[in-house]
C-alpha positions as CSV (number, residue, x, y, z in Angstrom):
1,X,0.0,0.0,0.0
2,X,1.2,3.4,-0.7
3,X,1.0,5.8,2.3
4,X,2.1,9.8,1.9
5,X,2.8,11.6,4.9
6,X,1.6,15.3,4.5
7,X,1.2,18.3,6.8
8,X,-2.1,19.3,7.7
9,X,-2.5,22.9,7.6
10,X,-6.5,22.2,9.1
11,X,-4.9,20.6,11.9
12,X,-1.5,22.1,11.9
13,X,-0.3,18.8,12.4
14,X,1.1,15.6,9.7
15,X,-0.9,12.8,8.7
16,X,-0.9,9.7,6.9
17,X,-2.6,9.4,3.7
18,X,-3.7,6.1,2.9
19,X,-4.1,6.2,-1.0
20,X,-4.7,2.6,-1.4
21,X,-2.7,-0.6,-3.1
22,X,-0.1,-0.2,-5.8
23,X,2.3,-2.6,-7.5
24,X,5.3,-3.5,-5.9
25,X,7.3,-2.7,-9.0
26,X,6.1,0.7,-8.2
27,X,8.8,0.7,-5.3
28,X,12.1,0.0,-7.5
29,X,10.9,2.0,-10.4
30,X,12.9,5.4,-9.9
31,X,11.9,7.2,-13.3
32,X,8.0,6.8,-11.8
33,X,8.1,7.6,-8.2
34,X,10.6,11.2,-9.9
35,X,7.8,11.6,-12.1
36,X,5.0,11.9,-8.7
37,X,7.8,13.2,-6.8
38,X,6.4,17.1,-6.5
39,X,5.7,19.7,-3.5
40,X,3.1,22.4,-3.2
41,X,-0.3,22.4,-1.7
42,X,-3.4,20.2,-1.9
43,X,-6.9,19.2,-1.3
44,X,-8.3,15.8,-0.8
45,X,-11.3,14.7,0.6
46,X,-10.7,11.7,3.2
47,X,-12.0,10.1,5.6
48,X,-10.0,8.7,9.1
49,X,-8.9,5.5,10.3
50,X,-7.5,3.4,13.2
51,X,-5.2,0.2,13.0
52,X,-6.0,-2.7,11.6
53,X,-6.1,-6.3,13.9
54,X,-4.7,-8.8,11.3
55,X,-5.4,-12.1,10.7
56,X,-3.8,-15.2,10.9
57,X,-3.6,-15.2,6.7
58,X,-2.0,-11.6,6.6
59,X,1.5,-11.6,6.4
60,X,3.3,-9.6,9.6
61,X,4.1,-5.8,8.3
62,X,8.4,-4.9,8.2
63,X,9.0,-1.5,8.8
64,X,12.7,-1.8,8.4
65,X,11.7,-2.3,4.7
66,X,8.8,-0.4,4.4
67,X,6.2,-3.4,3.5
68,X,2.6,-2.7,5.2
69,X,0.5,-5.1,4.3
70,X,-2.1,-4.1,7.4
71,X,-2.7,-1.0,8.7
72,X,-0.8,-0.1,12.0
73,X,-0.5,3.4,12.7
74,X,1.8,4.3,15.5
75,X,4.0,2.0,13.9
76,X,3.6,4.0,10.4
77,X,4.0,6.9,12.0
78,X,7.3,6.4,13.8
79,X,9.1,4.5,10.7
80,X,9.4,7.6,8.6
81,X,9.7,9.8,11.4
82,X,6.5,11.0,12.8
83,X,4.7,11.2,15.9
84,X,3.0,7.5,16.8
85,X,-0.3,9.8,17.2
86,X,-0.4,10.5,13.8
87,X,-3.3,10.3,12.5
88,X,-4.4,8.3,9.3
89,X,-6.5,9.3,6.7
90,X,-7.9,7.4,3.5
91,X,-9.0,9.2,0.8
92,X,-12.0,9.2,-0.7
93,X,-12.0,8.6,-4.7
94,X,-9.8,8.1,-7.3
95,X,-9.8,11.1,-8.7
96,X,-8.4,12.0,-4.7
97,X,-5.8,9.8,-5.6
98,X,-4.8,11.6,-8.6
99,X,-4.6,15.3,-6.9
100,X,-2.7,13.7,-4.4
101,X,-0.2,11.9,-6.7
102,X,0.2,14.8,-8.8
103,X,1.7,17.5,-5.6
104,X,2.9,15.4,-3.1
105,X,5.9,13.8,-1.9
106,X,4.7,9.5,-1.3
107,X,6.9,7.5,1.1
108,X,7.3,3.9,0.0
């Protein structure tokens, strides 16, 4: 899953953005994540979450790698340097996804 860490100016605070399941090719391809790799504001309609409890079928998350496969936010939130009461939000719609993609910088 690809999650962006982004400053909230609303909350004057970071979050997490959620912006769902991508290809794990995504991660090694440097000429695409350049090409999404951008600054500046935006606006996304989202919603919030809380952790996930995994199953016994999900495989265990590795931060040290950056592989999520569940959601566990203070976890998250530490690995690339944030507060573990970050909160995480999940956007909305795809077109979301798009504005998002377009000025922000993603953390794989």
């Amino acid at each position: 899953m690809l999650v962006t860490p982004l400053h909230s100016d609303e909350w004057n605070r970071p979050v997490l953005v959620n912006r769902g399941w991508v290809p794990s090719t995504w991660r090694s391809d440097t000429q695409f994540r350049q090409q999404w790799e951008t600054s500046g504001t935006v606006s996304l309609e989202a919603v919030t979450r809380v952790s996930e409890d995994p199953s016994s079928f999900v495989p265990q998350n590795n931060p040290k790698t950056g592989e999520w496969f569940w959601i566990d936010i203070p976890t998250m939130a530490t690995a690339v340097g944030l507060p573990a009461d970050t909160p995480l939000v999940e956007v909305g719609c795809n077109f979301c996804l798009c504005v998002i993609a377009e000025n922000a910088r993603h953390c794989l």
